[in-house]
Structure formats: C-alpha cells, structure tokens
C-alpha positions as CSV (number, residue, x, y, z in Angstrom):
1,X,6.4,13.1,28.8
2,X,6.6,16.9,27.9
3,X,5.6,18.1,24.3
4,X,9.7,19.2,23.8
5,X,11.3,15.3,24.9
6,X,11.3,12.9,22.3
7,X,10.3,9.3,22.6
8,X,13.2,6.8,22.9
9,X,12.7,3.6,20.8
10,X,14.6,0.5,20.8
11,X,15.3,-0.8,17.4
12,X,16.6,-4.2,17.6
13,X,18.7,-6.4,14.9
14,X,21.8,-8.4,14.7
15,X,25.5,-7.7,15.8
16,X,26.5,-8.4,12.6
17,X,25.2,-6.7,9.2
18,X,21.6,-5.2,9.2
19,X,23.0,-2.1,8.9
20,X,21.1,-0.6,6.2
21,X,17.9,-1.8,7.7
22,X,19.3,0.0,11.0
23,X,19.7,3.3,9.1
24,X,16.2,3.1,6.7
25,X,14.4,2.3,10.5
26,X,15.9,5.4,12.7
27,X,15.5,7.1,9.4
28,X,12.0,6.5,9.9
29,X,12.1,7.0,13.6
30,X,13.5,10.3,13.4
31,X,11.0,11.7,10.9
32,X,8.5,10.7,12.9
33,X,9.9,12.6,16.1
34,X,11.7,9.8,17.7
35,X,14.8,9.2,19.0
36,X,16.2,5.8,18.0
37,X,18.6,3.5,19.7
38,X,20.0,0.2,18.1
39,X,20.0,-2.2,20.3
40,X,22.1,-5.8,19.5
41,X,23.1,-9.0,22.0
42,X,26.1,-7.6,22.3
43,X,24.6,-4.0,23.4
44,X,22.2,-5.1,25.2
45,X,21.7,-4.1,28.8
46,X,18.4,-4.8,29.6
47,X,14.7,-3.5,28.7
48,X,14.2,-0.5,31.0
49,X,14.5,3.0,29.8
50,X,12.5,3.0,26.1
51,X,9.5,4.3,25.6
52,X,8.7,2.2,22.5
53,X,10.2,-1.3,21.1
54,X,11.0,-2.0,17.4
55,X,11.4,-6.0,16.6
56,X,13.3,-5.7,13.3
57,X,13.7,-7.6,10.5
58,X,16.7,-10.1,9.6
59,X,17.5,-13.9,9.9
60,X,15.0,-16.9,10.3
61,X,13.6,-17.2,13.7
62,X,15.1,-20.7,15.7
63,X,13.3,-23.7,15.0
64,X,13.0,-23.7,19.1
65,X,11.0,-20.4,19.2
66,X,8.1,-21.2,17.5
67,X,5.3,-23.8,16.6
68,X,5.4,-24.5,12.9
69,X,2.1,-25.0,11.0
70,X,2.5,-28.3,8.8
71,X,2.6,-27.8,5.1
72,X,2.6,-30.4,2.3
73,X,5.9,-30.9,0.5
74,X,5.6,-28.6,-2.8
75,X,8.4,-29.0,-6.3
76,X,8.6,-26.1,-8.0
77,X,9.1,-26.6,-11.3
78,X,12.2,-25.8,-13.0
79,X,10.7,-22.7,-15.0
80,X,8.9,-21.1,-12.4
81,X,11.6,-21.0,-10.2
82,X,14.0,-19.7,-13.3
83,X,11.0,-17.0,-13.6
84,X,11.8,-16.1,-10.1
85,X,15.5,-15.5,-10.2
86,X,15.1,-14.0,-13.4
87,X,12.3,-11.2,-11.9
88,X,13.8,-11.1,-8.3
89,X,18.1,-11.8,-7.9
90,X,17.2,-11.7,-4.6
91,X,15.6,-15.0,-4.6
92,X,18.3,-16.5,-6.0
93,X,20.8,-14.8,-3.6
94,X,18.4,-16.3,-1.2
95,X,18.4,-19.9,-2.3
96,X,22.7,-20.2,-3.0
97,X,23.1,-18.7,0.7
98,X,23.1,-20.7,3.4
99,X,20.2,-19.9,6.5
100,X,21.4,-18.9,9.5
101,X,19.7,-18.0,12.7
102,X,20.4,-15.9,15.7
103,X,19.3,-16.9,19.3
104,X,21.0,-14.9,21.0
105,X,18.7,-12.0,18.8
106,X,15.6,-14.4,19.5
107,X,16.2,-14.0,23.8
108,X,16.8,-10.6,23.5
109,X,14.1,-9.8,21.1
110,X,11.5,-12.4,23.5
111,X,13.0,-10.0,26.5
112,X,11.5,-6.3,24.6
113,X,7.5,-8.5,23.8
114,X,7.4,-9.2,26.8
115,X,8.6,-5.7,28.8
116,X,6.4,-3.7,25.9
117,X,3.2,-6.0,26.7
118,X,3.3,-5.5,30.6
119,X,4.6,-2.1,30.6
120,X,1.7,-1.1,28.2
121,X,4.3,0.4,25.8
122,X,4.1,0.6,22.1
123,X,5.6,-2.2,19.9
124,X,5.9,-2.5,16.5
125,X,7.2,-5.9,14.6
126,X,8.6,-5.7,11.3
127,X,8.9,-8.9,8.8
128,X,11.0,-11.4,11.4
129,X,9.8,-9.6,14.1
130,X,6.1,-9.9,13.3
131,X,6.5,-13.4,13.2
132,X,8.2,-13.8,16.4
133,X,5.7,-11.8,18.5
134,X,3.2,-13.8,17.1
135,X,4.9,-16.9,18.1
136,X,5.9,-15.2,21.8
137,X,2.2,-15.3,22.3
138,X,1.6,-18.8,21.1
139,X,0.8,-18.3,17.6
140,X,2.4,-20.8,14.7
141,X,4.2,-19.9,11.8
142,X,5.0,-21.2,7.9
143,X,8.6,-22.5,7.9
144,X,8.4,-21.2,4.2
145,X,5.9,-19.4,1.9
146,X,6.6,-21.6,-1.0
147,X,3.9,-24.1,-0.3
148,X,1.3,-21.1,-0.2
149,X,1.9,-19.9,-3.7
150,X,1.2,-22.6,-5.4
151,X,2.2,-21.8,-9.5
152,X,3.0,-18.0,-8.5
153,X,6.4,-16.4,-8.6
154,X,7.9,-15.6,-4.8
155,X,8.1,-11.8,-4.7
156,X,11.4,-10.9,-2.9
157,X,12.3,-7.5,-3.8
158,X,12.6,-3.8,-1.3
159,X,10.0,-2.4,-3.8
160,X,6.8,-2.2,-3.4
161,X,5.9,-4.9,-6.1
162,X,2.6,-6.6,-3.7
163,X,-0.6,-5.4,-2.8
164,X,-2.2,-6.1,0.5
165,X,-6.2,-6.1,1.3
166,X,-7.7,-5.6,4.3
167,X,-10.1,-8.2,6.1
168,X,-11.3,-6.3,8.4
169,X,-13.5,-2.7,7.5
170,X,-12.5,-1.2,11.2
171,X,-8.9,-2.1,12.4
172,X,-5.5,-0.6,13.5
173,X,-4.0,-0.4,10.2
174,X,-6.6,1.0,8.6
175,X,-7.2,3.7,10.8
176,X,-2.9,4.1,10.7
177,X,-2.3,3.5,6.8
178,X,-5.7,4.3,5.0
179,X,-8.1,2.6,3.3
180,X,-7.1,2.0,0.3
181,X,-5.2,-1.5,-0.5
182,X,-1.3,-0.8,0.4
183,X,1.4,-1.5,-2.3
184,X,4.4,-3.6,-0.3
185,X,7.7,-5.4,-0.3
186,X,8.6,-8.5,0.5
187,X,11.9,-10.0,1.5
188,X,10.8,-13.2,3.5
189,X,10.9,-16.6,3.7
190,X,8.4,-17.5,6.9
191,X,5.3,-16.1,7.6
192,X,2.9,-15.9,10.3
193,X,0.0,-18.8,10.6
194,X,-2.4,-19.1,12.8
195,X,-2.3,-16.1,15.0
196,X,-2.0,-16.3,18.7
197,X,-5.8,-16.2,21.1
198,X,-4.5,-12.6,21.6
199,X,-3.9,-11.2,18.4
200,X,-5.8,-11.0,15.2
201,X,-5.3,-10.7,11.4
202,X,-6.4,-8.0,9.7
203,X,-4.9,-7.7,6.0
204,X,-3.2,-10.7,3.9
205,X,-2.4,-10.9,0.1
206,X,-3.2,-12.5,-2.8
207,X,-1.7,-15.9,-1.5
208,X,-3.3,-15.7,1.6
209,X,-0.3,-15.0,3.1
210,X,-1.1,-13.0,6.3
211,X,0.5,-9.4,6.4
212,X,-0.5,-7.5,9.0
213,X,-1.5,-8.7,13.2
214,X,-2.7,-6.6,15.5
215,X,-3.7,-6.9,19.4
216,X,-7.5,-7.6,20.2
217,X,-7.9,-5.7,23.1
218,X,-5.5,-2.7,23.0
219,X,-4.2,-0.2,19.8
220,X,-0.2,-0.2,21.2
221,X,0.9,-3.8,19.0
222,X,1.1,-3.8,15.4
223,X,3.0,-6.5,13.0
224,X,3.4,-6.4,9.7
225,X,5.0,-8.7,7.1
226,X,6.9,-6.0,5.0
227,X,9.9,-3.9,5.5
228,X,7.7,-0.5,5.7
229,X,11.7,1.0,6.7
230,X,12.4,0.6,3.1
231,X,9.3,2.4,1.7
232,X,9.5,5.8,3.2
233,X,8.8,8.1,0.5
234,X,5.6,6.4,0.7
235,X,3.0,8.4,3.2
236,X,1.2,5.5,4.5
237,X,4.5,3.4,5.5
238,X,5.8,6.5,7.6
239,X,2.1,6.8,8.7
240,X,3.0,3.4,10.6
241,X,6.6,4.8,12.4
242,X,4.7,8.2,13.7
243,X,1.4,6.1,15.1
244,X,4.4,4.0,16.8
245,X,6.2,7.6,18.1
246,X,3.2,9.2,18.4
247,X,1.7,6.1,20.9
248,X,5.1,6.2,22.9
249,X,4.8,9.8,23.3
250,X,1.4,9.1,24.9
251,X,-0.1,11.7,22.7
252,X,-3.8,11.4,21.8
253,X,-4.6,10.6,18.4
C-alpha cells in the first residue's frame, strides 16, 4: 500500500442505534490515518476489500455463540445495588431495559474474525466484540460480571472511572498503550473467561475481570474490554486505533 493511500477499516455495529459509538470509532480511525467504513447486516456485502476489521461494541452476544463459564447465583443486597444507581444511572438504565441481542450482527461479525485471521489482517475487538472473538476461537465467557464483584459497586459509566493492571511485563498492549496502569470505562455486562488455546490475557482489574486478549503467536489481534472510542483525548486509547491503522497499512513499527 503506498505511503499517500489510507487503510480501509471495517467498523461493524448494529442497523439500528450505535450511532454515537459509530462516530467516537471513525473519529478515532480517522485521527489515526484511516479511512473508516460502517458496516451493518443490512450493509453488508461481504468481507473483501478492508484492510483492517473493527468488532464494535453494542448488545449481548447470543446465548448460541458462545460457551458460558458457570457462576454461582449472587443477591446483591438492596443498598449496594441503590449505591450503584445512585453512582452510575447507567446501571440502572441497564437493569429497567430489557436485553436484546442481534444474530444477524453475531454472523456477520463471526464472518470479519474469521476473514482478518486467515488473511493475516489487523483486528481489533472492542467491549462486545472482544468477547466474541474470544468465543469465535473457543474461549468461554461470564453471562454477567455481577458474580465477580462480590460487595463492589458495577462501574458502568463512558469515563474513565477503572484502572487496569498488566499481567504480563512484555505484551501487545504494553508495547501499544504504555506501561503505566490505564484508567478505563466500562459499559458491560459479560466478560471474557477463559480465553481461547490461541489467545492470551494480558491485563484484568481489580475484580479479576479480564480486560485486555491478545494473540499468542502474531501482534495483528487485540481485545479489550473498554470502549477506548470514548476516551480519545486520552493518548494511550488513540495509541490503540493508530497501532490498528498503522498494522493495516503494513507499516513497520
């Protein structure tokens, strides 16, 4: 690809609402020297033609899509989920809506894993779609985070209000983001469990919630729990959109 062409990355989400993740995301794509395309069930026309792959954020992932990891049964007590709503509406908004999913998004989305992994193209999974490559590749997955956390609050909020650690001294998103612990969002209810034999987990939080998987054998496959989109005027988040542009552009780092 010539030094003057820019790098064509599917961004996928829904056909309905995820617009403003959609305009935070090719925000970020363009600012890194991409060119974004949204790409949607109803859009889509196959997997050719990108040079990178974005798996968005946005609904639950379809109980048929993945293996869930068996938790215990948790009751939150009354004042600690009060404490949440009070610290994070969105929690609340969360609980009074009804979940949804999308398999229509869940093909389509299985379709770009699968064309990024044997094309040896870059792909980047964001929140939703970090847990689904995982669970392409035969990982499991928390239906919810709630039995994790145990007497702390659920953090659901577009600010960075979490800290993530690394757990491993060399790895992708280190060498991406920095070394120092990253402040995060979080607006989830799943989470990635074990990881797939071909993956890895290299940063969690407090909880033990894993944030962040990465490829074992290759530097083109990152996932991370957060909505970095949303975070922007934060170097090290944009640090992960131009590592994504930059790898799709076949550039050496």
């Amino acid at each position: 690809m010539s030094a003057d062409k820019k790098a064509i990355i599917a961004v996928t989400g829904p056909n309905k609402s995820g617009f403003t993740a959609w305009l935070f995301t090719s925000l970020n794509v363009y600012l890194a020297g991409g060119k974004p395309e949204r790409v949607t069930p109803d859009t889509f026309e196959g997997v050719d033609g990108f040079d990178g792959v974005i798996i968005g954020g946005g609904s639950d992932i379809h109980p048929e899509n993945f293996k869930e990891e068996q938790t215990e049964k948790v009751e939150r007590p009354f004042l600690l989920k009060l404490k949440e709503f009070l610290l994070f509406p969105m929690e609340l908004v969360s609980r009074l809506s009804s979940g949804s999913y999308d398999k229509e998004r869940d093909d389509m989305e299985k379709q770009f894993i699968d064309y990024a992994l044997e094309n040896d193209k870059p792909i980047l999974g964001i929140c939703r779609g970090h847990q689904l490559i995982n669970a392409r590749l035969g990982g499991t997955m928390y239906k919810s985070t709630l039995p994790l956390l145990e007497d702390d609050v659920r953090i659901r909020s577009p600010f960075p209000r979490k800290k993530v650690v690394y757990t491993k001294d060399d790895s992708l998103i280190s060498d991406i983001a920095g070394d120092d612990p990253l402040k995060v969002n979080a607006i989830h209810s799943q989470a990635v469990a074990e990881p797939a034999d071909s993956l890895e987990v290299t940063a969690k939080e407090k909880a033990g919630i894993n944030q962040v998987v990465e490829a074992k054998e290759n530097n083109k496959l990152l996932g991370v729990q957060w909505h970095p989109e949303y975070l922007f005027y934060m170097k090290a988040h944009r640090n992960i959109f131009e590592w994504l542009v930059k790898k799709a552009k076949n550039e050496k780092e």
